[in-house]
TORNUNU-795859 format. One record per residue: residue number from 0; residue in one letter; chain; x, y, z of N, C-alpha, C in turn. Coordinates in steps of 0.02 Angstrom, whole numbers, plus 50000, padded with zeros to 5 digits. Example, Ala and Ser with C-alpha at 12.3 -4.5 7.8 and 13.67 -1.06 7.14 Angstrom:
# TORNUNU-795859
   pos   code   unit      nx      ny      nz     cax     cay     caz      cx      cy      cz
     0      A      A   50660   49716   50390   50615   49775   50390   50660   49835   50390
     1      S      A   50642   49888   50354   50684   49947   50357   50645   50002   50394
This chain:
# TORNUNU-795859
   pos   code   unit      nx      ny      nz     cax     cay     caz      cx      cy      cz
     0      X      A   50680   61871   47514   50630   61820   47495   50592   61845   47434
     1      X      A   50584   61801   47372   50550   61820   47320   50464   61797   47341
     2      X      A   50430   61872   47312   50370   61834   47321   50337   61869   47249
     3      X      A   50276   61796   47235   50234   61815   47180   50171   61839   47197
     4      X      A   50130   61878   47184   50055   61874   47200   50023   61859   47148
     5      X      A   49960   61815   47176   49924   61802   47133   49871   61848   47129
     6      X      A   49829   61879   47077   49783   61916   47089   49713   61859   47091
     7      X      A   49667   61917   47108   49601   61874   47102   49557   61879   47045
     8      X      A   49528   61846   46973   49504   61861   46939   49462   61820   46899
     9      X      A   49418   61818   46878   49370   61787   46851   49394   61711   46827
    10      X      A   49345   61670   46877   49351   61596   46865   49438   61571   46921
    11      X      A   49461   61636   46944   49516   61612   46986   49501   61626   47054
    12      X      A   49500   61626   47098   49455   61669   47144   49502   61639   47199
    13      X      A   49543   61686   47226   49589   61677   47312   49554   61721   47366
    14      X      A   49562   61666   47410   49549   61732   47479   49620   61752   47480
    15      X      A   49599   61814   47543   49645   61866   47541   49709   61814   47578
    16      X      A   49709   61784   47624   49760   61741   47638   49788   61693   47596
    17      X      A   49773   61684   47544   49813   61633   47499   49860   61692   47453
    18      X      A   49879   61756   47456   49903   61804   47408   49932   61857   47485
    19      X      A   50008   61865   47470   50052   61822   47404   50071   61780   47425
    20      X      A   50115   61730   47391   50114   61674   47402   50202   61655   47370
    21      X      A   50224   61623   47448   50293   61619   47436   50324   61579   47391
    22      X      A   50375   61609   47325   50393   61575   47271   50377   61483   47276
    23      X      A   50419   61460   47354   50428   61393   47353   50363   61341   47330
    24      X      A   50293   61387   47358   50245   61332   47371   50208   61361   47279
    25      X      A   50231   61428   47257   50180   61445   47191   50153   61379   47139
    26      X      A   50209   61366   47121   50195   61307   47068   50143   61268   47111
    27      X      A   50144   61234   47167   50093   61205   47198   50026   61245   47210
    28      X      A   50025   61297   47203   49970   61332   47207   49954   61325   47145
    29      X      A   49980   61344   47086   49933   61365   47036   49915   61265   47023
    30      X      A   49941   61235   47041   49926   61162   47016   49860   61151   47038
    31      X      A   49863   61172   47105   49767   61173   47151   49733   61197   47088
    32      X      A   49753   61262   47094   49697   61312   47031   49681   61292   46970
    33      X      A   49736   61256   46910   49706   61223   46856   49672   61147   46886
    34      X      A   49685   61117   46915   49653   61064   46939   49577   61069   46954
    35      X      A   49572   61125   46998   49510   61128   47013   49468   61163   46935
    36      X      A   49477   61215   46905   49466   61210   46832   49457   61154   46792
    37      X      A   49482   61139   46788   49476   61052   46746   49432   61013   46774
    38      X      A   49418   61007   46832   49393   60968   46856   49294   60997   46855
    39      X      A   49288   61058   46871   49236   61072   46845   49226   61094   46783
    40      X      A   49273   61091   46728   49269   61084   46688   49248   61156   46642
    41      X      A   49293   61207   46665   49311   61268   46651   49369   61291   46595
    42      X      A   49397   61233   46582   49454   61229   46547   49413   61191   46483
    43      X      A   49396   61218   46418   49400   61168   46345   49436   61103   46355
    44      X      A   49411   61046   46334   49470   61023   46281   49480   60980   46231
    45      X      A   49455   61031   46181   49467   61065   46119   49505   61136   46090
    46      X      A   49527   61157   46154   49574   61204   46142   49629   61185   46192
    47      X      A   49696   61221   46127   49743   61229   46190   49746   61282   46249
    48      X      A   49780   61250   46302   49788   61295   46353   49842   61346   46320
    49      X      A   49804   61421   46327   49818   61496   46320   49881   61520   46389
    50      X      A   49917   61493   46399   49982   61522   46450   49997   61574   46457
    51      X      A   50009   61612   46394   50003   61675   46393   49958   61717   46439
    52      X      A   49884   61684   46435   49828   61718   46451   49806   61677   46536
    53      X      A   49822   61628   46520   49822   61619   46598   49881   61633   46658
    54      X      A   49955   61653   46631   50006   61678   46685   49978   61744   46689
    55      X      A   49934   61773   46663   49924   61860   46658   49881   61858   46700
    56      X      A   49821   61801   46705   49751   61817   46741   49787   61785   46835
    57      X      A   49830   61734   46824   49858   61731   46883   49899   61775   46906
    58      X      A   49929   61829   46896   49998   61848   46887   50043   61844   46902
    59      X      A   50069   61772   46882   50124   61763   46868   50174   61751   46819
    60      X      A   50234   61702   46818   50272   61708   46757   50252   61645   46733
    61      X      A   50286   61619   46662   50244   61560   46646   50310   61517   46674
    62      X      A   50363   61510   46711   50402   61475   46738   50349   61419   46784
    63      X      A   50341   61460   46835   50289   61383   46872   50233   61365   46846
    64      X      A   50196   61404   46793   50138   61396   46777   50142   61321   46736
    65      X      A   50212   61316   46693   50228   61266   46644   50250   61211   46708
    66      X      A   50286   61218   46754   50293   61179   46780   50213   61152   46819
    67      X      A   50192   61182   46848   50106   61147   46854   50082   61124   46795
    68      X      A   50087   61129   46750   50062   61093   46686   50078   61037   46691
    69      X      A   50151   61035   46669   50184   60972   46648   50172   60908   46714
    70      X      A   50158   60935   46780   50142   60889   46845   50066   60885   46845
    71      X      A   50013   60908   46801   49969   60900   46798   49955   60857   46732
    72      X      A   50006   60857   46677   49999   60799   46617   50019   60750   46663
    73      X      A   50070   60750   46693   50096   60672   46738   50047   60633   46779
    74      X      A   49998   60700   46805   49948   60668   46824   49892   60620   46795
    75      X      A   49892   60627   46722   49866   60629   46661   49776   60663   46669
    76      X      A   49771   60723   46702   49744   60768   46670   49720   60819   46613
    77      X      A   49811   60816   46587   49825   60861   46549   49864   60796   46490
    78      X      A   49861   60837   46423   49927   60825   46370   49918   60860   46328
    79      X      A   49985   60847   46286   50030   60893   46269   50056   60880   46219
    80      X      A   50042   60904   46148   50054   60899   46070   50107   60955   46074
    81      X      A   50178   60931   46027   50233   60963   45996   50190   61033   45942
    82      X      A   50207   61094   45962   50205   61167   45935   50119   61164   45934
    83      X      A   50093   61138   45989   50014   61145   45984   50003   61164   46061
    84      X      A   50034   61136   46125   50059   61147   46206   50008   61094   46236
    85      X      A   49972   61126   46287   49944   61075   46313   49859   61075   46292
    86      X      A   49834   61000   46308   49753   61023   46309   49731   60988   46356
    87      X      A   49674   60983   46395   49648   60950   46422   49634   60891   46424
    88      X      A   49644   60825   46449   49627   60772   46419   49551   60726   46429
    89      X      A   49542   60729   46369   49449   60721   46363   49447   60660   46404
    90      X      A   49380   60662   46457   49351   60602   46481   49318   60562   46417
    91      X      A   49332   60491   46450   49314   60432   46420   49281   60391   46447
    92      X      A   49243   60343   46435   49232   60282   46466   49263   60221   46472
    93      X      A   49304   60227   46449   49382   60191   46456   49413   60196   46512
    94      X      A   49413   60262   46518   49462   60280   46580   49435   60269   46648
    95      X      A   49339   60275   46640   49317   60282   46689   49324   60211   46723
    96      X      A   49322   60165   46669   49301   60108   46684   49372   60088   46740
    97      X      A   49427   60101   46709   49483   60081   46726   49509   60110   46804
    98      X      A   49480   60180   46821   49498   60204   46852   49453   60193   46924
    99      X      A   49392   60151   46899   49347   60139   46964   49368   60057   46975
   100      X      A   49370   60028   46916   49400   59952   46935   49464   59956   46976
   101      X      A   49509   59998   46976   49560   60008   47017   49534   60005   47102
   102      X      A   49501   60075   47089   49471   60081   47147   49435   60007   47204
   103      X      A   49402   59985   47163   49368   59934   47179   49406   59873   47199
   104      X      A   49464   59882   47172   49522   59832   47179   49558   59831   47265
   105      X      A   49558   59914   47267   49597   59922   47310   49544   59961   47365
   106      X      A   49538   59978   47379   49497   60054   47421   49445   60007   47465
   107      X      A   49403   59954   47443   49385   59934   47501   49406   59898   47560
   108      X      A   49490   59828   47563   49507   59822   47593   49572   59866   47628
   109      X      A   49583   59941   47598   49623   59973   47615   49602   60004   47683
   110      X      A   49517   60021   47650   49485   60054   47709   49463   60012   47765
   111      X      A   49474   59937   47748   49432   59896   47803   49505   59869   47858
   112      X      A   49565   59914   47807   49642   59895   47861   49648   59976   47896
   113      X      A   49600   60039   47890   49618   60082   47912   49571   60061   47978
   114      X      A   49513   60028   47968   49437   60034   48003   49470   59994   48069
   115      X      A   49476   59950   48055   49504   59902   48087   49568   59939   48176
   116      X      A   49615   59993   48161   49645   60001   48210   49650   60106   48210
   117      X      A   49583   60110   48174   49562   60179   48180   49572   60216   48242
   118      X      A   49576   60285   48255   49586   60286   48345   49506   60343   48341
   119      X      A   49476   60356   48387   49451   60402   48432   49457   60467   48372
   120      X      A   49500   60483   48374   49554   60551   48352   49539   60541   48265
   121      X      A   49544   60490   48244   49530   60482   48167   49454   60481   48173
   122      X      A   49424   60437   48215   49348   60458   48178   49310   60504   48186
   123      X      A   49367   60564   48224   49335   60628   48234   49335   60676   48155
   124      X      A   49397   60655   48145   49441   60680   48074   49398   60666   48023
   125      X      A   49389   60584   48017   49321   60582   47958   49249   60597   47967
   126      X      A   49241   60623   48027   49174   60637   48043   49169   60710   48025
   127      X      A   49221   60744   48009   49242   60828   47993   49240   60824   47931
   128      X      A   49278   60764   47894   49274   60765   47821   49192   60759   47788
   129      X      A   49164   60721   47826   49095   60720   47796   49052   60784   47820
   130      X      A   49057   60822   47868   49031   60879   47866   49047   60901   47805
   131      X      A   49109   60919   47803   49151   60958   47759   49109   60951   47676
   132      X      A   49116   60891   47666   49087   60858   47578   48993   60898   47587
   133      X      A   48972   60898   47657   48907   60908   47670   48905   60981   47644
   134      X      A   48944   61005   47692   48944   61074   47659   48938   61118   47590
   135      X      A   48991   61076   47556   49027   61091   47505   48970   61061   47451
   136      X      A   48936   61028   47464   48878   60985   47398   48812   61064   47418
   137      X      A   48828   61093   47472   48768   61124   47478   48767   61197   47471
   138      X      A   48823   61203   47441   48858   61277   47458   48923   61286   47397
   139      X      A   48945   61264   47398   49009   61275   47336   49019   61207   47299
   140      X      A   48979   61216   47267   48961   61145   47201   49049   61131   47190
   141      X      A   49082   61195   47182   49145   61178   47138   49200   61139   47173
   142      X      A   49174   61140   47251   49230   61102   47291   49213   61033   47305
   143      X      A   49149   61002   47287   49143   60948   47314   49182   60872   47296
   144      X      A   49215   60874   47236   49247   60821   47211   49310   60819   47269
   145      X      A   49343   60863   47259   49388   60891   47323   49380   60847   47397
   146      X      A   49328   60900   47413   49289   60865   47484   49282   60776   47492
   147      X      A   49266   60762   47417   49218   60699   47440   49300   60645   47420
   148      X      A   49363   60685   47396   49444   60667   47415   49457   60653   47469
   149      X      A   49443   60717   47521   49452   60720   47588   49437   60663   47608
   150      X      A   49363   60639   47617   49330   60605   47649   49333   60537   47627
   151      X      A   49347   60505   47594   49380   60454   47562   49436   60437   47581
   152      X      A   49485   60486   47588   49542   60468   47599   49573   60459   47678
   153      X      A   49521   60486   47708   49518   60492   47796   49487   60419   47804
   154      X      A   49456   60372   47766   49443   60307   47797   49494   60288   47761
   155      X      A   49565   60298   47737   49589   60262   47731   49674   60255   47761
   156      X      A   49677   60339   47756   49755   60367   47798   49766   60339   47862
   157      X      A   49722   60306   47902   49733   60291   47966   49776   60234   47981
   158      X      A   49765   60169   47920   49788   60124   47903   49873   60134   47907
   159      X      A   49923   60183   47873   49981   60186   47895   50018   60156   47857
   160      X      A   49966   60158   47779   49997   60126   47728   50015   60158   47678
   161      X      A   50077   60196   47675   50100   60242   47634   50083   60240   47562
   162      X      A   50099   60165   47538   50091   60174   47455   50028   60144   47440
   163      X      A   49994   60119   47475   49914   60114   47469   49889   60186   47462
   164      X      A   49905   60211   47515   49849   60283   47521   49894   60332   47456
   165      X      A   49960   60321   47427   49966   60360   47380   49924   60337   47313
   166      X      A   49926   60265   47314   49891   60240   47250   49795   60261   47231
   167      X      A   49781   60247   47311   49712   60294   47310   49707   60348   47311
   168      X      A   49728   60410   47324   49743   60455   47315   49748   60503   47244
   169      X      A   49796   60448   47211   49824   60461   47147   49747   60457   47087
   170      X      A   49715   60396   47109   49650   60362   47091   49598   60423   47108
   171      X      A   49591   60456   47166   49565   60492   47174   49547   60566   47142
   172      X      A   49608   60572   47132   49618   60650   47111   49607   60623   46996
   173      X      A   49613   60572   46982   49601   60567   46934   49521   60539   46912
   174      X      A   49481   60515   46978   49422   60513   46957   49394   60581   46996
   175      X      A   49404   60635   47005   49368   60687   47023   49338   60710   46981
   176      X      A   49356   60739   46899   49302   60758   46845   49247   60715   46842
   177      X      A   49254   60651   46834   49208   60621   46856   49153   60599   46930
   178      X      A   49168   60624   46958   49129   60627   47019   49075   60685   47001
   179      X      A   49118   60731   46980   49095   60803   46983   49038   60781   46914
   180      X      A   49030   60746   46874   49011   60710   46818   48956   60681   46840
   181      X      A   48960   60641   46890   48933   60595   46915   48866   60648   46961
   182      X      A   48854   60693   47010   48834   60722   47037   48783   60779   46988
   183      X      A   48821   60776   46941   48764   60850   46896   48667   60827   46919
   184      X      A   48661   60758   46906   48583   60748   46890   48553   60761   46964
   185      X      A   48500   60799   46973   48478   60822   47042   48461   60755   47079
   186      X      A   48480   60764   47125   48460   60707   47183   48496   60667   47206
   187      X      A   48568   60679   47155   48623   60615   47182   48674   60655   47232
   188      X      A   48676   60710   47254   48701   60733   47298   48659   60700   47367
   189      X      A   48595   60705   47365   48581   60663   47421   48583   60580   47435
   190      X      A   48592   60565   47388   48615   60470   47383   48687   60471   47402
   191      X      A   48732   60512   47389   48801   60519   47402   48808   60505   47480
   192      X      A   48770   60582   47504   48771   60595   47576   48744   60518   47608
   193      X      A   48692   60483   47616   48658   60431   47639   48727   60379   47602
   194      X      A   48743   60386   47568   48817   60304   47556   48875   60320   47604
   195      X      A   48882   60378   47586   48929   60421   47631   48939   60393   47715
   196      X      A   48862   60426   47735   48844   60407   47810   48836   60338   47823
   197      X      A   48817   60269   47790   48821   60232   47799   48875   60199   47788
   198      X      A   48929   60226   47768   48977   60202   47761   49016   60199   47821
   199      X      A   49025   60286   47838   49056   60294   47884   49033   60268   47965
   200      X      A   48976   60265   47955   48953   60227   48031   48988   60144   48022
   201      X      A   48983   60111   47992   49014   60047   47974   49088   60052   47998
   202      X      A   49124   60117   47970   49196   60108   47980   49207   60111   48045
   203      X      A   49168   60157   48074   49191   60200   48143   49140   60129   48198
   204      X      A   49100   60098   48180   49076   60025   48228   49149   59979   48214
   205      X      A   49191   59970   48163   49229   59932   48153   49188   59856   48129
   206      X      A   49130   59873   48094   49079   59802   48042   49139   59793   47979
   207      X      A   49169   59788   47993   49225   59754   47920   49183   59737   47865
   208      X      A   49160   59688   47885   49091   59659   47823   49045   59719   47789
   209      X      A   49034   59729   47822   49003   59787   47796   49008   59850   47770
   210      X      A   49074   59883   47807   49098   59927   47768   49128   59911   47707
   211      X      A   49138   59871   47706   49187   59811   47637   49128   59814   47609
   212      X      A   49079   59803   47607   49001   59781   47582   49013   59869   47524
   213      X      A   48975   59901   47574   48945   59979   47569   48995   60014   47542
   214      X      A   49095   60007   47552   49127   60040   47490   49114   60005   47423
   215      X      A   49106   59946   47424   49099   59920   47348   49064   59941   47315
   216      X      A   48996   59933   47348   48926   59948   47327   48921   60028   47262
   217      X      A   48972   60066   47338   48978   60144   47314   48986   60153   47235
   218      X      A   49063   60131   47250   49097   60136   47200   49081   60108   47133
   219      X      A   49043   60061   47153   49012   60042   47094   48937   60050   47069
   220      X      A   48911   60095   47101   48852   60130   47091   48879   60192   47045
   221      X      A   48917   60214   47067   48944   60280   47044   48992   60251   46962
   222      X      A   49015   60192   46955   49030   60183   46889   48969   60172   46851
   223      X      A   48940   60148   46865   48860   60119   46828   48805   60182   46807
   224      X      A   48814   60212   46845   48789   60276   46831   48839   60314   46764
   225      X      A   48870   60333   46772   48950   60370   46721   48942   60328   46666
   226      X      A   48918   60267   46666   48932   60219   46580   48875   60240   46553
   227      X      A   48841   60268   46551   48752   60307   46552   48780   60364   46509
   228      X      A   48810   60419   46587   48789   60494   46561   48871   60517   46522
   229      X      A   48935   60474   46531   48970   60487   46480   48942   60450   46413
   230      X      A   48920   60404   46405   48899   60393   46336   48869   60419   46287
């Protein structure tokens, strides 16, 4: 069995159980690791990504490292100029706009088809995810876009709707810089938590109306805010 290790080093940071890490899942690992970089916004972009300098600080080869790239441009996180490699791809208000109207499109009756035949067992699951985002807003700033994935996506996985929950999902992980955007100004970590909780009590009563109400609301509090502080 081939194995890589990753070391631990400034701005990369593994517990001791994530190292080493078996060839199959690496490329998926380092994809976590620039993702979460980017997303708090550790990565320029105005510079290209240094491969050289980041397979060294991970240590590995740049074989999966390029392959996490190129699945992280697909994601459109990333792109990628001919004899220049990759750079980060700058937030916009374009994108934001586009990427919460999506949302808005879809995410509240997705969640009001998960709410609807939720079990016991799931609203334990999203009741963990919102600890979890609780935690993580109060304790590791850098995970909360992450977290507040989790918890989003637990009112909606229950539903059993494969390419719904990939399309939110997909939506998700591309408005995370922005979340993380969205949260800098003090005090909106606690407006989060209170939309959050009222949300989730709505789903887990099964108020359709209302959780339909209170995701909209969210989501579009959180764009209205972003046309502000990206501008």
């Amino acid at each position: 069995m081939i194995v890589y290790h990753i070391r631990k080093s400034k701005g990369f940071k593994l517990s001791a159980r994530e190292s080493p890490i078996v060839i199959r899942n690496l490329s998926d690992r380092i994809f976590d690791i620039v993702r979460d970089q980017i997303v708090v916004g550790k990565l320029p972009v105005d510079q290209p990504i240094r491969q050289d300098s980041l397979a060294a600080d991970l240590g590995v080869s740049k074989i999966p490292l390029r392959e996490a790239l190129g699945r992280l441009e697909h994601d459109g996180l990333l792109v990628s100029h001919p004899n220049r490699g990759f750079f980060v791809r700058p937030m916009s208000t374009e994108e934001a706009e586009e990427i919460f109207a999506l949302r808005l499109a879809i995410e509240p009756e997705a969640m009001a088809a998960a709410a609807r035949i939720a079990t016991e067992a799931d609203h334990d699951v999203a009741r963990q995810a919102l600890a979890t985002l609780d935690d993580a807003a109060s304790q590791h700033l850098e995970e909360v876009a992450a977290r507040n994935r989790d918890f989003h996506m637990a009112l909606i996985l229950p539903a059993r709707q494969s390419l719904t929950a990939q399309l939110v999902e997909r939506l998700q992980t591309l408005g995370e810089r922005y979340v993380h955007k969205h949260l800098e100004p003090a005090g909106r970590e606690d407006r989060a938590h209170l939309e959050h909780q009222g949300l989730l009590d709505a789903w887990i009563a099964r108020d359709i109306k209302r959780a339909k109400s209170l995701c909209s609301a969210h989501i579009q509090g959180t764009l209205e805010d972003l046309r502000s502080q990206i501008a």
